[in-house]
N, CA and C of each residue as an Amber inpcrd file, in Angstrom:
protein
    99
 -27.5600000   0.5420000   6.2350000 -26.4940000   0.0830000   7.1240000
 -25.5170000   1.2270000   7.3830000 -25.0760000   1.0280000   8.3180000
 -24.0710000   2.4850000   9.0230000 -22.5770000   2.2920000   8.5930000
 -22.0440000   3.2060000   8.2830000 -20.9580000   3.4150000   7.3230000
 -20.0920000   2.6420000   8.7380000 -20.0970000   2.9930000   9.7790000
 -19.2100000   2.4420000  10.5100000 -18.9020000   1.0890000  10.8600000
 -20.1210000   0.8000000  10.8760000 -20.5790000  -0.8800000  10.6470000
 -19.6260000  -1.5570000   9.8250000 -20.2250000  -1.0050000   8.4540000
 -19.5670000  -1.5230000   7.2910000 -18.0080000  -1.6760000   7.5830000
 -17.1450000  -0.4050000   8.0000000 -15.8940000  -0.2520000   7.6940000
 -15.6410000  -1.5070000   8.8140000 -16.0120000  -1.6660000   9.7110000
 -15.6910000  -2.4790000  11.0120000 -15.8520000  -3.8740000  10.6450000
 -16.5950000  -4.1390000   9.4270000 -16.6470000  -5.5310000   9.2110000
 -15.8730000  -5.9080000   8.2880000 -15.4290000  -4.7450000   7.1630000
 -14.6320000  -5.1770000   6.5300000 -12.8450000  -5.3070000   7.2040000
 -12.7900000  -4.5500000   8.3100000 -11.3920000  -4.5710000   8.5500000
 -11.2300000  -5.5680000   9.4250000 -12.5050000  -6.2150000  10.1930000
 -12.4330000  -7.4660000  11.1850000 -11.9580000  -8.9490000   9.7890000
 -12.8030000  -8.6790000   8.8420000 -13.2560000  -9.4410000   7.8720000
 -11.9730000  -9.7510000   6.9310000 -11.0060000  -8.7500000   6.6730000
  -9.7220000  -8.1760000   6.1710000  -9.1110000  -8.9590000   6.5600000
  -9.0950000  -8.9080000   8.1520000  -7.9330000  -9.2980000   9.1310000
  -8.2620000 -10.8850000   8.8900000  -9.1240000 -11.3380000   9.5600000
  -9.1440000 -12.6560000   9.4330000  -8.9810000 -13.6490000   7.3620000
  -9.4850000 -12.7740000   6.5430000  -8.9980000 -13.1160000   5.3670000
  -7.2880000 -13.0210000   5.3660000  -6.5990000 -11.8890000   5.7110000
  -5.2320000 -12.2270000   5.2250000  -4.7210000 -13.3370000   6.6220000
  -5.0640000 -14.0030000   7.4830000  -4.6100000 -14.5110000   8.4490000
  -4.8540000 -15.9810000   7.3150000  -5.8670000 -16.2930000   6.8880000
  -6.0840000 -17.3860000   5.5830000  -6.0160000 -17.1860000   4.6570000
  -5.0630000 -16.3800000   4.1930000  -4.3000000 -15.8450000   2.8670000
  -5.6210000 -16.1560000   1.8020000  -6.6480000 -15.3550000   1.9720000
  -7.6770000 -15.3130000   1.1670000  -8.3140000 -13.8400000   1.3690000
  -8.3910000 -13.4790000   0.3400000  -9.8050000 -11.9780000   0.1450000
 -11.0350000 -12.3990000  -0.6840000 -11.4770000 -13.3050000  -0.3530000
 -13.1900000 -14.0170000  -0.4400000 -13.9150000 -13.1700000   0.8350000
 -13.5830000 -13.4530000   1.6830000 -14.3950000 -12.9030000   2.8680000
 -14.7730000 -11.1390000   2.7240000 -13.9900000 -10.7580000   2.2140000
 -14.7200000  -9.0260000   1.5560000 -15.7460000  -8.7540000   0.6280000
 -15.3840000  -9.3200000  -0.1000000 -16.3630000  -9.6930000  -1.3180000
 -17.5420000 -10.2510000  -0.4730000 -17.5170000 -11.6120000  -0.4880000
 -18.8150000 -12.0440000   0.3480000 -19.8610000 -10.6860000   1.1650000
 -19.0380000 -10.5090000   1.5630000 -19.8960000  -9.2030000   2.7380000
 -20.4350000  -8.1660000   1.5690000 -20.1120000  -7.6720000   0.7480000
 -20.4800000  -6.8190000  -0.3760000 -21.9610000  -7.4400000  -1.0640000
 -21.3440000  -8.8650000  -1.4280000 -22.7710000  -9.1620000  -1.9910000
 -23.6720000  -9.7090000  -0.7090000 -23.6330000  -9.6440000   0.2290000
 -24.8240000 -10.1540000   1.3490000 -25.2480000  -8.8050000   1.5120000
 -24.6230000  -7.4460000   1.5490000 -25.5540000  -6.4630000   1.7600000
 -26.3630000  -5.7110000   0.6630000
């Protein structure tokens, strides 16, 4: 997987976690890849 990818999903992924005052959604993505 492409480093850029990655960073792009975690900061889309980021954003929408602190909008639901949760950081589950980072994690998750870590263990699916």
């Amino acid at each position: 997987m492409e480093l850029c990818k990655i960073l792009k999903m975690l900061i889309v992924n980021g954003y929408e976690a602190s909008k639901n005052g949760s950081d589950k959604f980072i994690v998750i993505i870590f263990i699916q890849d």
